[in-house]
Structure formats: C-alpha cells, structure tokens
TORKE-145644 format. One record per atom (N, C-alpha, C, O): atom name; x, y, z; residue number from 1; residue in one letter. Coordinates in steps of 0.001 Angstrom, whole numbers, plus 500000, padded with zeros to 6 digits. Each point is the difference from the previous one (the first is absolute). Layout:
atome;X;Y;Z;num;residu
CA;X;Y;Z;NUM;a
...
***
This chain:
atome;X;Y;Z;num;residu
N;916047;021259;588430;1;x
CA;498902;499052;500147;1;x
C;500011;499078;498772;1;x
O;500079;500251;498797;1;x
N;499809;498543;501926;2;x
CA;500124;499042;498300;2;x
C;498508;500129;499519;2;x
O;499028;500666;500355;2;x
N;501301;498152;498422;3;x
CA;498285;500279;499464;3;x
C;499171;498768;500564;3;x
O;498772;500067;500058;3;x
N;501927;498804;500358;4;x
CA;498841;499352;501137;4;x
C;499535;501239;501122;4;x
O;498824;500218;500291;4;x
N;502153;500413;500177;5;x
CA;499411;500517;501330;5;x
C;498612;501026;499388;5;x
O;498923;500277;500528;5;x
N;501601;500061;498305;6;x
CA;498798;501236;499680;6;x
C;498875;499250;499450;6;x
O;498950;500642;499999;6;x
N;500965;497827;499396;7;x
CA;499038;499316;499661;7;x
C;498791;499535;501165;7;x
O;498788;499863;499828;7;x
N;502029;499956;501398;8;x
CA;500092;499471;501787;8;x
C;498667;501145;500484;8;x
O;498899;499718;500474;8;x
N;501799;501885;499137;9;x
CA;499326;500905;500602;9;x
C;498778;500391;499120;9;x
O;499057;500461;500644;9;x
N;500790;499452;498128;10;x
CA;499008;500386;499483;10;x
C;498838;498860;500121;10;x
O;498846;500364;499773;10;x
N;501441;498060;500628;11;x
CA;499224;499286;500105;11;x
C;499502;500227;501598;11;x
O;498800;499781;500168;11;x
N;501738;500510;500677;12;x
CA;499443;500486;501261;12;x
C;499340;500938;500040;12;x
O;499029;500042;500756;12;x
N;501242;500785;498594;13;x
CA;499280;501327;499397;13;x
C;498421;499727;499772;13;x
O;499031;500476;500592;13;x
N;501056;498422;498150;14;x
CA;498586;499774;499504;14;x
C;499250;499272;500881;14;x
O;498781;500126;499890;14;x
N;501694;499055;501063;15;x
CA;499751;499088;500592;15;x
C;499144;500799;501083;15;x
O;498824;499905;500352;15;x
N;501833;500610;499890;16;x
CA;499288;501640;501218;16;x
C;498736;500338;499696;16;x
O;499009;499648;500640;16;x
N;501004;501350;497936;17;x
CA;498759;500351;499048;17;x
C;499170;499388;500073;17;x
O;498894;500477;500252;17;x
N;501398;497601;499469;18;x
CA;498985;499101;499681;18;x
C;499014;499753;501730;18;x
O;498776;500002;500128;18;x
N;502099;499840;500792;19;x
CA;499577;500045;501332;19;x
C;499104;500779;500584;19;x
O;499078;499628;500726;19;x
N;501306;501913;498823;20;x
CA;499231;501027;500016;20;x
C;498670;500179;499319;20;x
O;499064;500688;500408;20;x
N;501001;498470;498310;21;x
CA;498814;500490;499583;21;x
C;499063;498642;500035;21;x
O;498790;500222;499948;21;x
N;501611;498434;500131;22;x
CA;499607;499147;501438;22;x
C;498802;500653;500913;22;x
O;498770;500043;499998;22;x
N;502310;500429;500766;23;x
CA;499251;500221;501439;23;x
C;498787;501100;499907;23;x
O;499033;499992;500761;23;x
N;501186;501009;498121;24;x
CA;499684;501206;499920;24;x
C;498264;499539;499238;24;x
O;499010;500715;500159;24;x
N;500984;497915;499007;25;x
CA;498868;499360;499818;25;x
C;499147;499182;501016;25;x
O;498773;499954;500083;25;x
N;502060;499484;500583;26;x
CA;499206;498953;501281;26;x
C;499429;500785;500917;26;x
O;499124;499558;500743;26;x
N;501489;502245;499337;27;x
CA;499038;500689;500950;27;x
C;499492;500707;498958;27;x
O;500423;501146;500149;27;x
N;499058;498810;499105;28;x
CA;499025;500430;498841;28;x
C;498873;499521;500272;28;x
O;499052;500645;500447;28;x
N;500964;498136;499294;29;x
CA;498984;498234;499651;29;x
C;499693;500248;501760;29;x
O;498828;499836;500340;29;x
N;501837;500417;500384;30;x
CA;499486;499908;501090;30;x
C;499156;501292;500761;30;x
O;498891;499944;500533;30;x
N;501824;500982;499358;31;x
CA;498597;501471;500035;31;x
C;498793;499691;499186;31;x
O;498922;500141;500579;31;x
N;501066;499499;498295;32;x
CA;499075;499545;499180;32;x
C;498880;499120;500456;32;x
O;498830;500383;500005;32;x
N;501673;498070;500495;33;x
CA;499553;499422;500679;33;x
C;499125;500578;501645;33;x
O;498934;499621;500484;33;x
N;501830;501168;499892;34;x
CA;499750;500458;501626;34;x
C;498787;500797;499702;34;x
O;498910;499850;500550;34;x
N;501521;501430;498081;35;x
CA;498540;500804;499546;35;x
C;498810;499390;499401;35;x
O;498958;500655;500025;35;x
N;501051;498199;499448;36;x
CA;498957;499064;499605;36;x
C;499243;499659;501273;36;x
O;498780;500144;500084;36;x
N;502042;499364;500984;37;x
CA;498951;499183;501506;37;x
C;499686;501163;500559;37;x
O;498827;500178;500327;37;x
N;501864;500551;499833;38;x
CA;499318;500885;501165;38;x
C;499302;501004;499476;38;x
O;499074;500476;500657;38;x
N;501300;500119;497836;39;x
CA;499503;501497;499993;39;x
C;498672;499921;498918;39;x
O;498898;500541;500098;39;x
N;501594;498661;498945;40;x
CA;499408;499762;498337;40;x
C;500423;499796;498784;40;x
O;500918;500689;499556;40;x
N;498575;498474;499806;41;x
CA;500996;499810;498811;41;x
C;500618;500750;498974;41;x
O;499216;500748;499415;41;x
N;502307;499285;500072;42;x
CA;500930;501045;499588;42;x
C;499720;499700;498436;42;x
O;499899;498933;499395;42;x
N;500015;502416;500178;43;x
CA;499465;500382;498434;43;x
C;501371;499306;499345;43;x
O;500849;499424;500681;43;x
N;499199;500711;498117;44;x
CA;501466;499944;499044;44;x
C;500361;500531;500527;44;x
O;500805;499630;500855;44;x
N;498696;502042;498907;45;x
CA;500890;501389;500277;45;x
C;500500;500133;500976;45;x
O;500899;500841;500029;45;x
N;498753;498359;501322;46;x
CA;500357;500521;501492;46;x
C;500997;499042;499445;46;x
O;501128;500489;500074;46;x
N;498859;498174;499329;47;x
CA;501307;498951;500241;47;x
C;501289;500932;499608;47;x
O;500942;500303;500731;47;x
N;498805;500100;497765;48;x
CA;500951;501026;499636;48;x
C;500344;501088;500718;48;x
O;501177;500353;499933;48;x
N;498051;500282;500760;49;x
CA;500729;500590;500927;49;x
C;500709;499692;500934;49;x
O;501068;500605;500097;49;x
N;498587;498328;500936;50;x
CA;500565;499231;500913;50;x
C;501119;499340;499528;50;x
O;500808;499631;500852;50;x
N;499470;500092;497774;51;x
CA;501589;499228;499250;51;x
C;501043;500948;500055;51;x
O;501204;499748;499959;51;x
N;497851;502206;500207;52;x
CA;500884;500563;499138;52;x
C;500552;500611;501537;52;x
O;500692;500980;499723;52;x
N;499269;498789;502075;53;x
CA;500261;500078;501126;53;x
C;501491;499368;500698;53;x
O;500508;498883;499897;53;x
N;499897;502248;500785;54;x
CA;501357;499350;500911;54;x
C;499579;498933;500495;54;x
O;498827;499628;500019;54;x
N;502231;499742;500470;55;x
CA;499481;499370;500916;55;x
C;499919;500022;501432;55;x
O;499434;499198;500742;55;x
N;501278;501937;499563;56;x
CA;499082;500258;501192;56;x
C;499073;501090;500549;56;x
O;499895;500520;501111;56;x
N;499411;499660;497614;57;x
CA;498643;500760;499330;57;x
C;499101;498775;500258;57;x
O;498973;500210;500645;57;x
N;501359;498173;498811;58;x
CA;499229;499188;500236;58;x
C;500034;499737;501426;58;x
O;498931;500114;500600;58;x
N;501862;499633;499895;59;x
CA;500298;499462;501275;59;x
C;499135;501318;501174;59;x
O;499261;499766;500956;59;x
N;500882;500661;498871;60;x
CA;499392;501579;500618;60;x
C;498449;499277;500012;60;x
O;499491;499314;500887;60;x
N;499953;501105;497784;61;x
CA;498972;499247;500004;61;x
C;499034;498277;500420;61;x
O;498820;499653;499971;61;x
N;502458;499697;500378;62;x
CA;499595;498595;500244;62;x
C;499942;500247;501405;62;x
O;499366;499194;500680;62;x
N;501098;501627;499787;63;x
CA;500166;500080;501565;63;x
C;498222;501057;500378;63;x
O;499472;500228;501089;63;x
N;500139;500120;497689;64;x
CA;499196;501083;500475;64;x
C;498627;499622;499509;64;x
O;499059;500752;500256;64;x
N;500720;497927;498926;65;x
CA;498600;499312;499467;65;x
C;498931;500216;501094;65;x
O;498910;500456;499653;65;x
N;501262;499327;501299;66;x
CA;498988;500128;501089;66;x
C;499010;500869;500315;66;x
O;498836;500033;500399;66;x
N;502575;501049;499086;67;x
CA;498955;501693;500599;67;x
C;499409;500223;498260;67;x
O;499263;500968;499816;67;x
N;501021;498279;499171;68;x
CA;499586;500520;498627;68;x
C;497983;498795;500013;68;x
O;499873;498801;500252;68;x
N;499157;502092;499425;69;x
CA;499063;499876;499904;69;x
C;499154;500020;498244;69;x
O;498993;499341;499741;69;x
N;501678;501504;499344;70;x
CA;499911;500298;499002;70;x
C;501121;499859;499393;70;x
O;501074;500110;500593;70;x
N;498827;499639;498200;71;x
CA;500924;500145;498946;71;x
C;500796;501728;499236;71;x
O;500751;500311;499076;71;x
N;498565;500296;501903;72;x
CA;500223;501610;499823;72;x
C;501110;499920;501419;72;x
O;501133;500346;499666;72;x
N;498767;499319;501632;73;x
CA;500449;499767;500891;73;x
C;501595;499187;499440;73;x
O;501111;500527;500062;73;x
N;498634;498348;499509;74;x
CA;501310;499525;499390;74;x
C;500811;501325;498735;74;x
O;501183;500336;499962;74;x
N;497904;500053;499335;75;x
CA;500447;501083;499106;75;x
C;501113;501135;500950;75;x
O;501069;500372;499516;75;x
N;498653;499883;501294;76;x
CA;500947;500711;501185;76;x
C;501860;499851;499871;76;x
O;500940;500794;500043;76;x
N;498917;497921;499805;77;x
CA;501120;499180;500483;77;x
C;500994;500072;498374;77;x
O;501167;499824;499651;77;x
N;498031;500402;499968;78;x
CA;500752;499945;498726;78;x
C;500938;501558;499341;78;x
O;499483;501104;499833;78;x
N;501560;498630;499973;79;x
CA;500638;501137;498814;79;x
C;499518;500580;498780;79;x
O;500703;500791;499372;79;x
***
C-alpha cells in the first residue's frame, strides 16, 4: 500500500466519524425538540443525557413521543 493510498483511507476514515457524529447530533436537537412540543421542557441534565444516546435509542424514541406524557415516560427510553 503506498502512502497516498494510506493517507486516501484514513481521510475516509475520519470523514465517516465526522458523518456519524453529524447525524448522531441532528437526532439529538431533534428528540430534544419533539420532547419540548409534546411532552415538556428538557432540563440540562435530560439534554446530557439524551447527547450521551444511540441513535437508535433516539430514533426509538422519536417514533414513540406520542405515547410519552411525562418526562419520567420519556426517562424509559433512555440507557
């Protein structure tokens, strides 16, 4: 392997990471958002918890805002 090719792969590499943790924020900001309208507004601490979630721990949950009534109810959903 030359050293462009290994320069090639480690920038795809990061490029991945950066994508990942991208996306892994926009459904953050967005559970966040979804638990603000429907359920009640999210403490620091719930944000920090909700940053510290898979994402499809979040996604689980964006699909499930409806049946959540309380913020103990959203607490469920979480790791």
């Amino acid at each position: 392997m030359t050293l462009a090719e290994i320069f090639r792969n480690e920038g795809k590499e990061e490029g991945k990471a950066e994508g990942k943790a991208e996306a892994k924020a926009a459904f953050t900001e967005t559970a966040i958002e979804l638990i603000t309208k429907f359920v009640a507004p999210v403490s620091d601490e719930m944000k920090d918890k909700l940053h510290k979630q898979e994402i499809s721990t979040l996604e689980t949950l964006m699909k499930q805002i409806d049946e959540c009534k309380t913020i103990e109810d959203v607490k469920q959903y979480l790791k």
